[in-house]
PDB file as gemmi writes it, atoms N, CA and C in Angstrom:
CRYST1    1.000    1.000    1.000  90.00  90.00  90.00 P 1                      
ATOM      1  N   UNK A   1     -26.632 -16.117  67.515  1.00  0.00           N  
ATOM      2  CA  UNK A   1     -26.654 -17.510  67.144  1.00  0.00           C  
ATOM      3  C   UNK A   1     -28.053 -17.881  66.688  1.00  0.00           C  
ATOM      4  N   UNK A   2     -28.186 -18.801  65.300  1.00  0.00           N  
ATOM      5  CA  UNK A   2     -29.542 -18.790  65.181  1.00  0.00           C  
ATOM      6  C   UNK A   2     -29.823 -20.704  65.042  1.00  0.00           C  
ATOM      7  N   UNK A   3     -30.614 -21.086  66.066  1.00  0.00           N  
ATOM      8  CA  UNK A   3     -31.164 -22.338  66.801  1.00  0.00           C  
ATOM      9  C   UNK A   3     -31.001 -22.905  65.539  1.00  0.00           C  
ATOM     10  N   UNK A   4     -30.427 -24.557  64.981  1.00  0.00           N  
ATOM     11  CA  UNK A   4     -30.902 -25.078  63.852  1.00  0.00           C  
ATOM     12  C   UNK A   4     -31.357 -26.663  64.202  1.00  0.00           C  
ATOM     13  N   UNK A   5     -32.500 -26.742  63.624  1.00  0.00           N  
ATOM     14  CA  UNK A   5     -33.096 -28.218  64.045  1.00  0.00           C  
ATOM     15  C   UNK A   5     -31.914 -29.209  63.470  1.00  0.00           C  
ATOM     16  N   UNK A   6     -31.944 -30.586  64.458  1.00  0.00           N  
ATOM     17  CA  UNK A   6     -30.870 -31.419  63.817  1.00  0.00           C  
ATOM     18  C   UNK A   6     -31.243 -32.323  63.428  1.00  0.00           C  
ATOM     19  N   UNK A   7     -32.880 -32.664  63.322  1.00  0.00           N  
ATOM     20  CA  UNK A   7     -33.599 -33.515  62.439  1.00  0.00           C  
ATOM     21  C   UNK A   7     -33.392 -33.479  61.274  1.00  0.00           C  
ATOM     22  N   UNK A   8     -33.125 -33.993  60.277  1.00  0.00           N  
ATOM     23  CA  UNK A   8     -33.823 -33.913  58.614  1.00  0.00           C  
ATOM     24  C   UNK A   8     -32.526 -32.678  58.471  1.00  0.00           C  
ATOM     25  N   UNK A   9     -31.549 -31.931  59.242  1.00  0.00           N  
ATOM     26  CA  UNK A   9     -31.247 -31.103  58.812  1.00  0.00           C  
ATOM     27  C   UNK A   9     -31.414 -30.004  58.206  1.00  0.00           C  
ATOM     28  N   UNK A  10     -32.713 -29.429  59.079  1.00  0.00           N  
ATOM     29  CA  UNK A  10     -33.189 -28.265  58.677  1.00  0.00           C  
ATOM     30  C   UNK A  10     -33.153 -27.247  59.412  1.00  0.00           C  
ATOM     31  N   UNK A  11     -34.128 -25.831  59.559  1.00  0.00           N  
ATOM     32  CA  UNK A  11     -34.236 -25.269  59.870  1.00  0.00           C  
ATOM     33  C   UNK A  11     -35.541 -24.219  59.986  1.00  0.00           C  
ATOM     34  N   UNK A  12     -35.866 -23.309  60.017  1.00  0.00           N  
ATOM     35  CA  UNK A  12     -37.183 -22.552  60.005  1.00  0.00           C  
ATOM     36  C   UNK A  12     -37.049 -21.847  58.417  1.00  0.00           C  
ATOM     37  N   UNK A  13     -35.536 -21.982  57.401  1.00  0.00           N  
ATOM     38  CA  UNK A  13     -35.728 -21.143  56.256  1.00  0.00           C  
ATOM     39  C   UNK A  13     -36.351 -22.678  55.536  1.00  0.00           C  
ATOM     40  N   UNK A  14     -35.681 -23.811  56.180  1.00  0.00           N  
ATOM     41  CA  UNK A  14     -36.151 -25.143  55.129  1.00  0.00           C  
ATOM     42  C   UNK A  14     -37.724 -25.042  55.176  1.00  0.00           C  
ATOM     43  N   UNK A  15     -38.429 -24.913  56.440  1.00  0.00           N  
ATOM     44  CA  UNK A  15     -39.652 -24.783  56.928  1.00  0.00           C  
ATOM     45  C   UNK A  15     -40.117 -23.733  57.332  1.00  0.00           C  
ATOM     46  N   UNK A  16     -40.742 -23.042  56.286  1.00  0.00           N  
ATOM     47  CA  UNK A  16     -41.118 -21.719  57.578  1.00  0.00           C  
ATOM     48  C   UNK A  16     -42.207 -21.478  57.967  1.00  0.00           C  
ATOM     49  N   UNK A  17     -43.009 -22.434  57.804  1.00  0.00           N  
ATOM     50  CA  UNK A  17     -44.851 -22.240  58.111  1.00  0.00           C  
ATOM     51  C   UNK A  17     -45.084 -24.055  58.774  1.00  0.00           C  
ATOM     52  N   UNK A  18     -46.225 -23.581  59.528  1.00  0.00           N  
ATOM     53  CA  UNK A  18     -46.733 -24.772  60.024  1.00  0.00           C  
ATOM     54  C   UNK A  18     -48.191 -24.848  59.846  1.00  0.00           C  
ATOM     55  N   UNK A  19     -48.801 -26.017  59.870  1.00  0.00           N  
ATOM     56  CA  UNK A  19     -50.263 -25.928  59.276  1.00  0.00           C  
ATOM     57  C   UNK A  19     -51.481 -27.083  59.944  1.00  0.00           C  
ATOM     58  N   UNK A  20     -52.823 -26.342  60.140  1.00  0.00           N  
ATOM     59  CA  UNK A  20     -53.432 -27.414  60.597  1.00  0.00           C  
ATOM     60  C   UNK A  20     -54.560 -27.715  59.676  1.00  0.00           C  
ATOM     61  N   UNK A  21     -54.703 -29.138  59.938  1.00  0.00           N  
ATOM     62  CA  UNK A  21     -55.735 -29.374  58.802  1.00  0.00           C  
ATOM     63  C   UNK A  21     -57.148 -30.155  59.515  1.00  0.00           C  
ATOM     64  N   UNK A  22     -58.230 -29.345  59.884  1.00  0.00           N  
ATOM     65  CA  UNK A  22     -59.082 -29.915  60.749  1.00  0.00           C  
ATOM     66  C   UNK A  22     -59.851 -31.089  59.692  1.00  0.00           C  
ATOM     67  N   UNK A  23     -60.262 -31.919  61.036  1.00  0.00           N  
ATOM     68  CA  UNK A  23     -61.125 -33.561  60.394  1.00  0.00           C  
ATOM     69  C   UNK A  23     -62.176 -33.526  61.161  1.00  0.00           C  
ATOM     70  N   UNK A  24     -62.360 -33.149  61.991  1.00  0.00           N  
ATOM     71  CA  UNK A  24     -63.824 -33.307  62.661  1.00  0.00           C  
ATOM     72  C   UNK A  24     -63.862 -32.393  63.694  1.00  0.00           C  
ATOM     73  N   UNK A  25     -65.224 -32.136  64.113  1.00  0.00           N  
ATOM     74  CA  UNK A  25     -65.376 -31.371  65.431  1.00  0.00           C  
ATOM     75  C   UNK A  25     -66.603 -32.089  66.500  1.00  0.00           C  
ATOM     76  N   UNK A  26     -66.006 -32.343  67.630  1.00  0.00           N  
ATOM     77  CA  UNK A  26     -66.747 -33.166  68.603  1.00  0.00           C  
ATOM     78  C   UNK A  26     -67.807 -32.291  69.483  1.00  0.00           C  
ATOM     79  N   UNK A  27     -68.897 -32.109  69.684  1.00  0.00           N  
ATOM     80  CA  UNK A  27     -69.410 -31.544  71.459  1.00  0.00           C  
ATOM     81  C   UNK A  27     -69.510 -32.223  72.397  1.00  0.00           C  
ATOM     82  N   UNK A  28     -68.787 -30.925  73.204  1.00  0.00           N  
ATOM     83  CA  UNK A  28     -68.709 -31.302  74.548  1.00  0.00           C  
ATOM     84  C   UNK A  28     -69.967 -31.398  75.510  1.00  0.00           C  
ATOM     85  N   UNK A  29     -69.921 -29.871  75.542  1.00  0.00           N  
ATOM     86  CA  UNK A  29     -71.011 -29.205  76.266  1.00  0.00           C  
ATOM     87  C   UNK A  29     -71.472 -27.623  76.180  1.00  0.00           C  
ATOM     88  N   UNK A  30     -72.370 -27.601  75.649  1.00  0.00           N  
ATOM     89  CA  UNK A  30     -72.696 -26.470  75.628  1.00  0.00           C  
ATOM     90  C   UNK A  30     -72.183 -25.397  74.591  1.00  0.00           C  
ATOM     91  N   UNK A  31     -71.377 -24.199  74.976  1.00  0.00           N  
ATOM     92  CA  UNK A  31     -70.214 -23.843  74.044  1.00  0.00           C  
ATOM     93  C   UNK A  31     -68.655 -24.055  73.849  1.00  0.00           C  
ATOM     94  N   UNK A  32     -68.307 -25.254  74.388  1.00  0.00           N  
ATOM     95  CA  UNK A  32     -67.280 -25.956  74.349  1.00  0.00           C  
ATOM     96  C   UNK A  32     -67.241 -27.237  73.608  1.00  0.00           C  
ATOM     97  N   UNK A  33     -66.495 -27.302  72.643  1.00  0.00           N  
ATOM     98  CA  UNK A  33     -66.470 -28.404  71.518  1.00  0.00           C  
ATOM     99  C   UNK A  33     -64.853 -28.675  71.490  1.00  0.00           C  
ATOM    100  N   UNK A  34     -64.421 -30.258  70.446  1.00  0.00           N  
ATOM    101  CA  UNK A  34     -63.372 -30.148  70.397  1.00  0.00           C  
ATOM    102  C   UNK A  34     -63.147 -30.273  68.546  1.00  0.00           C  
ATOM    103  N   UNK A  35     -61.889 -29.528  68.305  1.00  0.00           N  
ATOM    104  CA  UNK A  35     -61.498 -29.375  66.852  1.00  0.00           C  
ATOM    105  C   UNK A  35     -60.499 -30.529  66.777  1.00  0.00           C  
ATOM    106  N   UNK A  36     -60.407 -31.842  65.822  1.00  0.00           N  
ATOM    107  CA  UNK A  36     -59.409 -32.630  65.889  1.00  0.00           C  
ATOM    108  C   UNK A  36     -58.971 -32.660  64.363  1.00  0.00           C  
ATOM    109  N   UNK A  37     -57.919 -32.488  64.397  1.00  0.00           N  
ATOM    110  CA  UNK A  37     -56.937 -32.152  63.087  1.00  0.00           C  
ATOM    111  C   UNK A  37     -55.795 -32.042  62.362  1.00  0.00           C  
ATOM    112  N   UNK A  38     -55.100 -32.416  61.570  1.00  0.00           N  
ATOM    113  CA  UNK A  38     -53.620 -32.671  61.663  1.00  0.00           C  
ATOM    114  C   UNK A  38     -52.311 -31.251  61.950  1.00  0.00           C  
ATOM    115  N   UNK A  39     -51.514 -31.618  62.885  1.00  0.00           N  
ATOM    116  CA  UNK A  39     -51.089 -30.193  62.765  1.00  0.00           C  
ATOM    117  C   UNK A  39     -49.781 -31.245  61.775  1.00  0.00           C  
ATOM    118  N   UNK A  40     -49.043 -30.331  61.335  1.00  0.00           N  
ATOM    119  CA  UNK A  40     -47.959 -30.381  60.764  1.00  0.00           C  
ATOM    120  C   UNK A  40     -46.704 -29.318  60.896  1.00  0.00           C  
ATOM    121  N   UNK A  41     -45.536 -29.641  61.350  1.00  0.00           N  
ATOM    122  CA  UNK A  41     -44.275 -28.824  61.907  1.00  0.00           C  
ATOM    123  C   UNK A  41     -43.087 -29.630  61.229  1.00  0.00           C  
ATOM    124  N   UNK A  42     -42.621 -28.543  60.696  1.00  0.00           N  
ATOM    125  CA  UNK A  42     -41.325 -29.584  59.261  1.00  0.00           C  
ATOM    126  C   UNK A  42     -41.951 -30.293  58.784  1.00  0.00           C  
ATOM    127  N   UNK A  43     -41.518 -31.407  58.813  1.00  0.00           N  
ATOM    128  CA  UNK A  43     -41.695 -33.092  58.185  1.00  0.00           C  
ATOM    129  C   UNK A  43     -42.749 -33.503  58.648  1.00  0.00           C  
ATOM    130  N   UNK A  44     -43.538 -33.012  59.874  1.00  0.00           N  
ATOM    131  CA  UNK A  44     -44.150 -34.328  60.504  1.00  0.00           C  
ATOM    132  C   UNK A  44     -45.209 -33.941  60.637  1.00  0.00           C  
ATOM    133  N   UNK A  45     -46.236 -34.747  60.601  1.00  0.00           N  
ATOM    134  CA  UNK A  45     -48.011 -34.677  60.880  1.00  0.00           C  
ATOM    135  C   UNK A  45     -48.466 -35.517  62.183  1.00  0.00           C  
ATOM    136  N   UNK A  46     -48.948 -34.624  62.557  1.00  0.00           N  
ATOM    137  CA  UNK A  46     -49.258 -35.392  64.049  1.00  0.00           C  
ATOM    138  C   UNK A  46     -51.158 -35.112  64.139  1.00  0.00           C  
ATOM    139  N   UNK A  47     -51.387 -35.747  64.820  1.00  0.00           N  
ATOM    140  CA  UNK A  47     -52.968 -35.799  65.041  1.00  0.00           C  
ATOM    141  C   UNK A  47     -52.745 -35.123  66.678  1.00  0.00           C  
ATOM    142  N   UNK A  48     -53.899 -33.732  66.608  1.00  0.00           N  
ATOM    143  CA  UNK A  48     -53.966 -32.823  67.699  1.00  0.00           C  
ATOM    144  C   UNK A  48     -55.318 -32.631  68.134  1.00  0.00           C  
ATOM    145  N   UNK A  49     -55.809 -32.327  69.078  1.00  0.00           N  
ATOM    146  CA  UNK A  49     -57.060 -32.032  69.588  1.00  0.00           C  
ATOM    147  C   UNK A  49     -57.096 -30.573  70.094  1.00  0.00           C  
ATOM    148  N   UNK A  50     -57.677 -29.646  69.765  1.00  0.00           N  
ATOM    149  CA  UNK A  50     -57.776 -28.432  70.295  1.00  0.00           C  
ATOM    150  C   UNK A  50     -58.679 -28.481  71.310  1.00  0.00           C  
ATOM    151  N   UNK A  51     -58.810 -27.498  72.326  1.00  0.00           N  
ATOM    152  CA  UNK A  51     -59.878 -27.397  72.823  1.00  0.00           C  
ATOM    153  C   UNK A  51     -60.964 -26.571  72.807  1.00  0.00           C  
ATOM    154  N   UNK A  52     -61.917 -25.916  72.362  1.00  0.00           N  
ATOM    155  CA  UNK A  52     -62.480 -24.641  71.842  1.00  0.00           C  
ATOM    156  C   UNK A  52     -63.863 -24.222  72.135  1.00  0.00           C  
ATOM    157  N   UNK A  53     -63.536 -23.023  72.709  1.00  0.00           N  
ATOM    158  CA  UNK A  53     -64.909 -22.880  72.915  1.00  0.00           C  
ATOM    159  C   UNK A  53     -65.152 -21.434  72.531  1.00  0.00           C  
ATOM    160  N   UNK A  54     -66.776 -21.600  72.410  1.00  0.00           N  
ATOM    161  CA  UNK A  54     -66.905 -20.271  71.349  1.00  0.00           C  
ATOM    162  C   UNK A  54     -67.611 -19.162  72.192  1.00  0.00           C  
ATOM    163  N   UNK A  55     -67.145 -17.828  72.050  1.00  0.00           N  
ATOM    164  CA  UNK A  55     -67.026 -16.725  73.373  1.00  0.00           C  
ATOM    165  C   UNK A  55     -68.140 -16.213  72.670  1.00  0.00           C  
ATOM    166  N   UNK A  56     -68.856 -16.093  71.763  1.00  0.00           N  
ATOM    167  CA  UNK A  56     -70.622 -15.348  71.417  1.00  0.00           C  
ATOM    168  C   UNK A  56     -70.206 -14.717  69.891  1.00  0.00           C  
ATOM    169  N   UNK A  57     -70.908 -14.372  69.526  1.00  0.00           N  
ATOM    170  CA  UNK A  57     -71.483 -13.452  68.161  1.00  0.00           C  
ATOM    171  C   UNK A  57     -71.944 -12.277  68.275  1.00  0.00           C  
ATOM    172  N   UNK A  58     -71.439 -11.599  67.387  1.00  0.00           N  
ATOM    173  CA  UNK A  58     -71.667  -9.957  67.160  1.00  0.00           C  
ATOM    174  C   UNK A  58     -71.993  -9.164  66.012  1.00  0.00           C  
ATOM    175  N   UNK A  59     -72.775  -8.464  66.096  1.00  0.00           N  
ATOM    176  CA  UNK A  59     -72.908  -7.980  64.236  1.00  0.00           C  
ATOM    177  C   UNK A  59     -71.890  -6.921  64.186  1.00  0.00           C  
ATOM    178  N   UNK A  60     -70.842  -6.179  63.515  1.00  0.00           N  
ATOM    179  CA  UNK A  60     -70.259  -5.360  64.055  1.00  0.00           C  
ATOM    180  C   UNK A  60     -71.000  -3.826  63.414  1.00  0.00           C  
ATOM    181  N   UNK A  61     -70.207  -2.656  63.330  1.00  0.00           N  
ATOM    182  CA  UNK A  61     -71.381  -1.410  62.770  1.00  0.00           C  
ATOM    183  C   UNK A  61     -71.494  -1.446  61.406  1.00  0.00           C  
ATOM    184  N   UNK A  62     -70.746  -2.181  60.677  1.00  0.00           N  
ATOM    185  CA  UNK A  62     -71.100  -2.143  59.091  1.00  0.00           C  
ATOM    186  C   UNK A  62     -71.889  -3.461  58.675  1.00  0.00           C  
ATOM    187  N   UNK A  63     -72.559  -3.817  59.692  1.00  0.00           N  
ATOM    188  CA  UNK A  63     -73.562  -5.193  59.209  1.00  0.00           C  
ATOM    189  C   UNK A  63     -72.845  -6.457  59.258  1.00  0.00           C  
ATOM    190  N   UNK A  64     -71.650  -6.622  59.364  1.00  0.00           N  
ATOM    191  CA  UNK A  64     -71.147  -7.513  59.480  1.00  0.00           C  
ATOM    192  C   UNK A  64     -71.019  -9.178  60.374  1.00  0.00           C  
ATOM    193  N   UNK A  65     -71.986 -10.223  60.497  1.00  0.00           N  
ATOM    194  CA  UNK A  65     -71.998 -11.431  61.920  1.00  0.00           C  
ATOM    195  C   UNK A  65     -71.009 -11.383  61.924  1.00  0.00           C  
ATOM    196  N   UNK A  66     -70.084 -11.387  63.162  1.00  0.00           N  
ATOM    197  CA  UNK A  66     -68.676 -11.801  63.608  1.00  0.00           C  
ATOM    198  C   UNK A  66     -69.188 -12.835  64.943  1.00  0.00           C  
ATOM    199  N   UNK A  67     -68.223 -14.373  64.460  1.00  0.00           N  
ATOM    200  CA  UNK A  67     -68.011 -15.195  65.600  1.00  0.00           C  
ATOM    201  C   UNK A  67     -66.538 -15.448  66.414  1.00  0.00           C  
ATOM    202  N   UNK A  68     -66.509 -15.744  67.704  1.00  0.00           N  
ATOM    203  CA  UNK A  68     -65.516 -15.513  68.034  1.00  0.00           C  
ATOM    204  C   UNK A  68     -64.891 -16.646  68.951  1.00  0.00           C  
ATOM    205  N   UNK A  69     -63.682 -17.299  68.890  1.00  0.00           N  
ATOM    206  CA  UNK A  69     -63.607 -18.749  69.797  1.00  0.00           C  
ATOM    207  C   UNK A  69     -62.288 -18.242  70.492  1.00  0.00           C  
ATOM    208  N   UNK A  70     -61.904 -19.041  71.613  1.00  0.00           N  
ATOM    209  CA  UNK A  70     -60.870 -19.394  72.297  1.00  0.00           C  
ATOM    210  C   UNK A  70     -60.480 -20.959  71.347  1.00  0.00           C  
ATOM    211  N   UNK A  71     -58.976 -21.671  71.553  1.00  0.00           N  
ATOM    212  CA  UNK A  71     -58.551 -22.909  71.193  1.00  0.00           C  
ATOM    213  C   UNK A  71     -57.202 -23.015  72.031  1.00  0.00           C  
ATOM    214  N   UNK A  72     -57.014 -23.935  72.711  1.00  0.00           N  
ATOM    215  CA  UNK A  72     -56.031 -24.590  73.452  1.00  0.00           C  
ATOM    216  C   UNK A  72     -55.612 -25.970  73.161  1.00  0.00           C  
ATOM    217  N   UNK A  73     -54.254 -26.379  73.321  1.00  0.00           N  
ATOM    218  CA  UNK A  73     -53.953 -27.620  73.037  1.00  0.00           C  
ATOM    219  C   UNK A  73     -52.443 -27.854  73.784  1.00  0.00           C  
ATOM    220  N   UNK A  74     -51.764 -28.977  74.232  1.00  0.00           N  
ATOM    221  CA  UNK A  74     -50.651 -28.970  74.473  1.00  0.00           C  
ATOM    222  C   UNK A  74     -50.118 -29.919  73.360  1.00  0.00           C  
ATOM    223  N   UNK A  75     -48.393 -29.290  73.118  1.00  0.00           N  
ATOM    224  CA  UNK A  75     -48.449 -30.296  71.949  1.00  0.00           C  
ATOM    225  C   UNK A  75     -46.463 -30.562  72.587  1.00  0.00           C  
ATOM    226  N   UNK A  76     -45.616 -31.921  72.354  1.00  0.00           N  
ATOM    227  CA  UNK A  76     -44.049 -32.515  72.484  1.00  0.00           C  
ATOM    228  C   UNK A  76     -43.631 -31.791  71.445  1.00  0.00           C  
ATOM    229  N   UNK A  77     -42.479 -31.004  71.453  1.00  0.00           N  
ATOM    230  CA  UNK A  77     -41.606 -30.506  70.579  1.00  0.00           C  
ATOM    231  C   UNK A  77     -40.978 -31.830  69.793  1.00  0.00           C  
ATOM    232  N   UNK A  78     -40.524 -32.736  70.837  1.00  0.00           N  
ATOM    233  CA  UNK A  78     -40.245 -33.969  70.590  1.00  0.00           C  
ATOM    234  C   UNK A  78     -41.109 -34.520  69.234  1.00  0.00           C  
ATOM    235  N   UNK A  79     -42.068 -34.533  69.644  1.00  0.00           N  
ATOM    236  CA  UNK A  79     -42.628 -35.575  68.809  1.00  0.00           C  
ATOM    237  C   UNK A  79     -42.842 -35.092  67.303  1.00  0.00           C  
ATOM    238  N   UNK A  80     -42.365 -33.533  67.233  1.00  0.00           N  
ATOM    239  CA  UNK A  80     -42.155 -32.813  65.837  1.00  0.00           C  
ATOM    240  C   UNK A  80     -41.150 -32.995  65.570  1.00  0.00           C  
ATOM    241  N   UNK A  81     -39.990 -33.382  65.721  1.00  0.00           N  
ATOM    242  CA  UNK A  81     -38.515 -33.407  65.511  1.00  0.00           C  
ATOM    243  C   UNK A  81     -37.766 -32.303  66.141  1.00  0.00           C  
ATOM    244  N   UNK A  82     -38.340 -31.351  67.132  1.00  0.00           N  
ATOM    245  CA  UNK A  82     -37.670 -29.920  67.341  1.00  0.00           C  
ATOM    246  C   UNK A  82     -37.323 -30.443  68.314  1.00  0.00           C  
ATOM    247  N   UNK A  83     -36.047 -30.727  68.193  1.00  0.00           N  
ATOM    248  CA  UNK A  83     -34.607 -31.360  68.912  1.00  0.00           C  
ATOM    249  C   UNK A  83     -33.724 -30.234  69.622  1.00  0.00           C  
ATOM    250  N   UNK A  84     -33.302 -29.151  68.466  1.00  0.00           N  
ATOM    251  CA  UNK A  84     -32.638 -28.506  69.435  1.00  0.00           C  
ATOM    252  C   UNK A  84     -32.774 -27.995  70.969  1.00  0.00           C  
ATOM    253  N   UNK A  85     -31.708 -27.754  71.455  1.00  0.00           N  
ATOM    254  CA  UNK A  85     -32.000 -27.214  73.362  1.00  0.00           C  
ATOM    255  C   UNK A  85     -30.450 -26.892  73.457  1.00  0.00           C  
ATOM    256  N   UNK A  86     -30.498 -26.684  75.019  1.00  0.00           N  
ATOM    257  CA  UNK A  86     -28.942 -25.912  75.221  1.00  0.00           C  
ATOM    258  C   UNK A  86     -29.051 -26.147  76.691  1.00  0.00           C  
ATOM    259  N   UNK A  87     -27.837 -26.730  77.115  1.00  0.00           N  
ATOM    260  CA  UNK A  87     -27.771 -27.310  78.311  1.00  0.00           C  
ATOM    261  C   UNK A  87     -27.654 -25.950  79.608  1.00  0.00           C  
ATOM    262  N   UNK A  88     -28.018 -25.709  80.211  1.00  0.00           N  
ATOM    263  CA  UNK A  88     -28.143 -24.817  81.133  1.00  0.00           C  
ATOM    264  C   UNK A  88     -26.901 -24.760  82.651  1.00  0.00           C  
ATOM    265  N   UNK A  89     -26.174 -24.143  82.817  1.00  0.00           N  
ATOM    266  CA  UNK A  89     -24.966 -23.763  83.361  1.00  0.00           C  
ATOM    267  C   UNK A  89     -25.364 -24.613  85.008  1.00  0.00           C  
ATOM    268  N   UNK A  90     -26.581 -23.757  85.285  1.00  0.00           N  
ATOM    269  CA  UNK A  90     -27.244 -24.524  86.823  1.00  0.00           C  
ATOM    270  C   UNK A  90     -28.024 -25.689  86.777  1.00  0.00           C  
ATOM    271  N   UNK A  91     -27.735 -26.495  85.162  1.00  0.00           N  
ATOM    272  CA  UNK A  91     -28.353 -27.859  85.324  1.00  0.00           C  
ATOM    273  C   UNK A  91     -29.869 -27.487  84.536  1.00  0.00           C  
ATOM    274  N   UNK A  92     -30.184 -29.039  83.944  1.00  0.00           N  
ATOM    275  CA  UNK A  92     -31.483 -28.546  82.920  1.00  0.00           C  
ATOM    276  C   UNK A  92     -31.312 -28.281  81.749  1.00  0.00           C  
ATOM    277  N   UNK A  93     -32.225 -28.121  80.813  1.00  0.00           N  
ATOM    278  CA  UNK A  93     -31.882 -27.361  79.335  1.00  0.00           C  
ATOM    279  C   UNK A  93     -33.000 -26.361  79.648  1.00  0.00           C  
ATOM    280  N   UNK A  94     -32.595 -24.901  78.281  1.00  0.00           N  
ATOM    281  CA  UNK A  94     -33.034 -23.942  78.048  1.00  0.00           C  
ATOM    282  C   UNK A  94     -34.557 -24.118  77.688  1.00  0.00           C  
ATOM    283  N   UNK A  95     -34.894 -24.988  76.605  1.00  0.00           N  
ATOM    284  CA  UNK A  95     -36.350 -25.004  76.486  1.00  0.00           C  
ATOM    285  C   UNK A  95     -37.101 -26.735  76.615  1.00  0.00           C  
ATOM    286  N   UNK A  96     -37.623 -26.470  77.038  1.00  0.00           N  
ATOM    287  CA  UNK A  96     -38.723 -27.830  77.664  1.00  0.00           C  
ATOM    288  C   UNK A  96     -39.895 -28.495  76.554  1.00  0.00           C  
ATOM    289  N   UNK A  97     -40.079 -29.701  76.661  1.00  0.00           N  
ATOM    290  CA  UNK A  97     -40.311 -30.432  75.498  1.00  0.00           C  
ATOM    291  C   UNK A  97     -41.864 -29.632  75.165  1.00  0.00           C  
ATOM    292  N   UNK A  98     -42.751 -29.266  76.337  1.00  0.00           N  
ATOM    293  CA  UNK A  98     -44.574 -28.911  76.087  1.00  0.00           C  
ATOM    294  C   UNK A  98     -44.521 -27.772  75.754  1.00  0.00           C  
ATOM    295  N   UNK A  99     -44.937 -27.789  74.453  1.00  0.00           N  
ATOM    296  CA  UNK A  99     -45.530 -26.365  73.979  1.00  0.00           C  
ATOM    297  C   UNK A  99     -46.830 -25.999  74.355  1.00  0.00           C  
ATOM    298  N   UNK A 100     -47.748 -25.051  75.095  1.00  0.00           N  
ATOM    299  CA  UNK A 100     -48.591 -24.450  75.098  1.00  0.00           C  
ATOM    300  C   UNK A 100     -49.072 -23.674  73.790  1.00  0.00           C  
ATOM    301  N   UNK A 101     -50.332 -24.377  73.143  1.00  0.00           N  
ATOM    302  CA  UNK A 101     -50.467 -23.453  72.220  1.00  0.00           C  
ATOM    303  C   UNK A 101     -51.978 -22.606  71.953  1.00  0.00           C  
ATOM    304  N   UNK A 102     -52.374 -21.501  72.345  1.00  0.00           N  
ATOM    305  CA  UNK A 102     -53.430 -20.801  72.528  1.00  0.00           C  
ATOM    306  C   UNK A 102     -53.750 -19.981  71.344  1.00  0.00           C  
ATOM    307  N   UNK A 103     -54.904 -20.134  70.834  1.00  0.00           N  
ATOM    308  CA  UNK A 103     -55.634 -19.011  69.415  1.00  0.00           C  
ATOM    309  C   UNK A 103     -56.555 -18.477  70.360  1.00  0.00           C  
ATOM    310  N   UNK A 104     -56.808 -17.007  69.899  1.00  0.00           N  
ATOM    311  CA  UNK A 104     -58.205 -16.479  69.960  1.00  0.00           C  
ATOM    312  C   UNK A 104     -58.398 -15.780  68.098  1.00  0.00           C  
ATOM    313  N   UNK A 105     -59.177 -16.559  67.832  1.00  0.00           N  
ATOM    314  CA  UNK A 105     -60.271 -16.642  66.441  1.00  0.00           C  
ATOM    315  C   UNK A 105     -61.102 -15.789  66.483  1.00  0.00           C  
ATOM    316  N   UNK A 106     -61.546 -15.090  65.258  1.00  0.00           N  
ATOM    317  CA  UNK A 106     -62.569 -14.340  65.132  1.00  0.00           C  
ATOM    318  C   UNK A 106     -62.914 -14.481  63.536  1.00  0.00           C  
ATOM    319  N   UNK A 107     -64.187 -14.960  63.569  1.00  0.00           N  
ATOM    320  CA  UNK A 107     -64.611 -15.660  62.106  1.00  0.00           C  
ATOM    321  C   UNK A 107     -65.800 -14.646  61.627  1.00  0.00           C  
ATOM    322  N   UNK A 108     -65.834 -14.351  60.440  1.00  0.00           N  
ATOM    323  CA  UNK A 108     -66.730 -13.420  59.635  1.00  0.00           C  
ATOM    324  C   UNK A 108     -67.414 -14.138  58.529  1.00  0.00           C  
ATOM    325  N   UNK A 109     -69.156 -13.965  58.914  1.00  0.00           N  
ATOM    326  CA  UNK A 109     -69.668 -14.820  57.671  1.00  0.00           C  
ATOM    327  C   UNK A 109     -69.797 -14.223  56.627  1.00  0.00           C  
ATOM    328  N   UNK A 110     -69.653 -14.976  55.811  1.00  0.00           N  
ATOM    329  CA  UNK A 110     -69.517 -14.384  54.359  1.00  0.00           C  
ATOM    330  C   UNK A 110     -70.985 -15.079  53.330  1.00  0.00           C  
ATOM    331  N   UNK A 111     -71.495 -14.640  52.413  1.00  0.00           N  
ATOM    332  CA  UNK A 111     -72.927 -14.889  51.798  1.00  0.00           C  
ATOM    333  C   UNK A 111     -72.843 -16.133  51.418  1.00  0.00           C  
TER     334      UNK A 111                                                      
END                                                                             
């Protein structure tokens, strides 16, 4: 069986990518900053805050600076339109509205 959103009447072939579009970056403290930026899922643009902090710099053996971050955020399925769920036999539904969403980044400077 393959899950179909019942928003907008779509699905993951109507949509198959999701995208963020950063607007600013705040400091916190130290090497922890925050990335705030639009994510977008189907139809909808939502304003997200990552949380990010940056784990050090490395040259690697071909000369290369490499930087490297952690990013965390919780984000409502709800509030993207991702509606579908499936009622659960012992009570409850199958998937729960908070998505956990975790990057580990690794950025290469370029000239």
């Amino acid at each position: 069986m393959t899950p179909t959103c019942t928003r907008g009447g779509g699905d993951v072939e109507a949509f198959p990518t999701l995208t963020f579009k950063s607007r600013r970056v705040q400091a916190i403290s130290g090497d922890a900053f925050q990335l705030v930026g639009d994510l977008t899922i189907k139809d909808v643009s939502k304003e997200v805050v990552l949380d990010v902090e940056f784990e050090g710099a490395q040259e690697d053996p071909w000369g290369n600076q490499k930087s490297a971050f952690t990013a965390t955020t919780k984000i409502s399925r709800a509030a993207f339109g991702l509606t579908w769920n499936a009622a659960l036999e012992t009570g409850g539904v199958l998937v729960g509205d908070d998505i956990k969403i975790s990057l580990e980044v690794q950025l290469l400077k370029t000239a």
